[in-house]
Each structure stands twice: as structure tokens, then as C-alpha cells.
N, C-alpha and C positions, 0 to 999 in steps of 0.2 A: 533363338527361335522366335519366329513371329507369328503372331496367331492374325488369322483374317478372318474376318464375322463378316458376310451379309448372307443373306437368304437366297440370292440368285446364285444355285450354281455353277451358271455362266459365270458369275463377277469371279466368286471364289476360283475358281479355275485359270480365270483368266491372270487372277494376279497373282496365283501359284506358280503356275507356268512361270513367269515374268520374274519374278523373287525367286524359284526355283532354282534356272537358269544364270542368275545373278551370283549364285553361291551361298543364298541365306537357306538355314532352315524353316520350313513353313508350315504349321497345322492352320485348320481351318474348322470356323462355331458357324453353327447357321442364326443363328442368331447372341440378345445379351446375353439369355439365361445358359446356354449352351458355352458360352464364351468364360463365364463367371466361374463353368463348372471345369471347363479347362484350365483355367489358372489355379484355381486350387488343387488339382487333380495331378499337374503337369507341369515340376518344378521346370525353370528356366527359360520362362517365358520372358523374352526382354522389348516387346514390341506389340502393342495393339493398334491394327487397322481396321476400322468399321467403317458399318455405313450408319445410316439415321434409320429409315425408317424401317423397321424389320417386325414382327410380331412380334408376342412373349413378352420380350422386353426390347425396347428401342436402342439406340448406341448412345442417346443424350443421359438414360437410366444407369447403361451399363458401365460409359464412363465416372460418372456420379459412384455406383458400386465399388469401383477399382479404385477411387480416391480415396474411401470412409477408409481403406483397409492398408495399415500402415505397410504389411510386403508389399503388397503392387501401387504405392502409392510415385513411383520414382520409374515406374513403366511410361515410357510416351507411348500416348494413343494420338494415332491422326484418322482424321474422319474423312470419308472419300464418299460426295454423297452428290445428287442432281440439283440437291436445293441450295441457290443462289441468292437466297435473301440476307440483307444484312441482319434480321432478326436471328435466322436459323445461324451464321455461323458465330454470332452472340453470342446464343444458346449454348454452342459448342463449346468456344473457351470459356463460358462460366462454369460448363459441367463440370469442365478440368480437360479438355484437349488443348495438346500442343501445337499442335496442324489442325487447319480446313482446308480441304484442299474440293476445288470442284469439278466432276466430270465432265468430259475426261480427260485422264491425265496421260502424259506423255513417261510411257517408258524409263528411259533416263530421268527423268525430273523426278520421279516417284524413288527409283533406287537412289539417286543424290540427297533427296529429303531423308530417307528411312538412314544414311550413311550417316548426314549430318548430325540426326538427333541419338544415334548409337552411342557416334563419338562424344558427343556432349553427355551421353550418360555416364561414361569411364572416370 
């Protein structure tokens, strides 16, 4: 299962449909705090997708969160976000993301990325 956090229900939609149709299963957080409560709520999460900048709590927090915590510490999370600076995706992989990836993404590239880091979890 992959959970997808941002706040645009446009985005979440768009990348359920996309993972949907791909064969994966898909919930979706509107945000970290909402994401945080999924993972603990809803064993068999093997996949977090966020964005950055979100209310509540942001995805640089929410990944931070999903690291402290030894079950989801072996979750890859990739971040799917506007911001192209090299600070902002710094920020990323020091939270603890595996992927930066920056809007927008192509279809295939996105299912290939969530394939490759599945496999690598096995």
C-alpha cells in the first residue's frame, strides 16, 4: 500500500488515479499529521509519497517523524514537490527521503521510481 500526503486534492487524485491504474494500492493524508495517523492506524503501509509544503505539519516534519520510529523507519518516502532548490532537496535527504523528485513528473518515471525502491525494500 502507498499512502500519498499533500493537501491538493487535485495532486492526491491525480496520483491515485496514476498508482491506481498501475496496480498498486493507494490511500491518501492531506497532510504530515494526517499521514502519521495513517501509518500507525493502517498496518502495511510500504510507501510514503509527499509533498513539502503542506499545513499542520510539512513532509520535511513528517519524514523526520517516520524516521524516529523504528516500524516505519525502512518505509521509503519520496517527495514530489515545486521547490527546485538545491537547499530544499538537502533538506529532503537529510530528513531521511529517498527520492526528490520535482514537478512534474512523468507517469512512467514515477511508477519505475516507486518499482525500483519497492524492490530494493524486499
Amino acid at each position: 500500500m502507498i499512502l500519498i500526503v499533500d493537501d491538493s486534492e487535485m495532486v492526491r487524485n491525480y496520483y491515485y488515479y496514476i498508482l491506481k491504474n498501475r496496480g498498486f494500492n493507494v490511500i491518501s493524508a492531506i497532510d504530515g499529521a494526517d499521514a502519521l495517523e495513517k501509518l500507525y492506524k493502517m498496518p502495511g503501509i510500504k510507501m510514503v509519497i509527499t509533498d513539502i509544503n503542506m499545513p499542520n505539519m510539512d513532509g520535511y516534519t513528517l519524514i523526520e517523524r517516520i524516521r524516529e520510529v523504528p516500524e516505519f523507519n525502512a518505509i521509503p518516502v519520496i517527495i514530489i514537490s515545486t521547490e527546485d532548490e538545491a537547499l530544499d532537496k538537502r533538506r529532503g535527504f537529510m530528513a531521511g527521503a529517498n527520492l526528490y523528485v520535482v514537478k512534474p513528473i512523468e507517469p512512467d518515471v514515477l511508477v519505475e521510481q516507486i518499482r525500483i525502491l519497492l524492490d530494493e525494500q524486499v
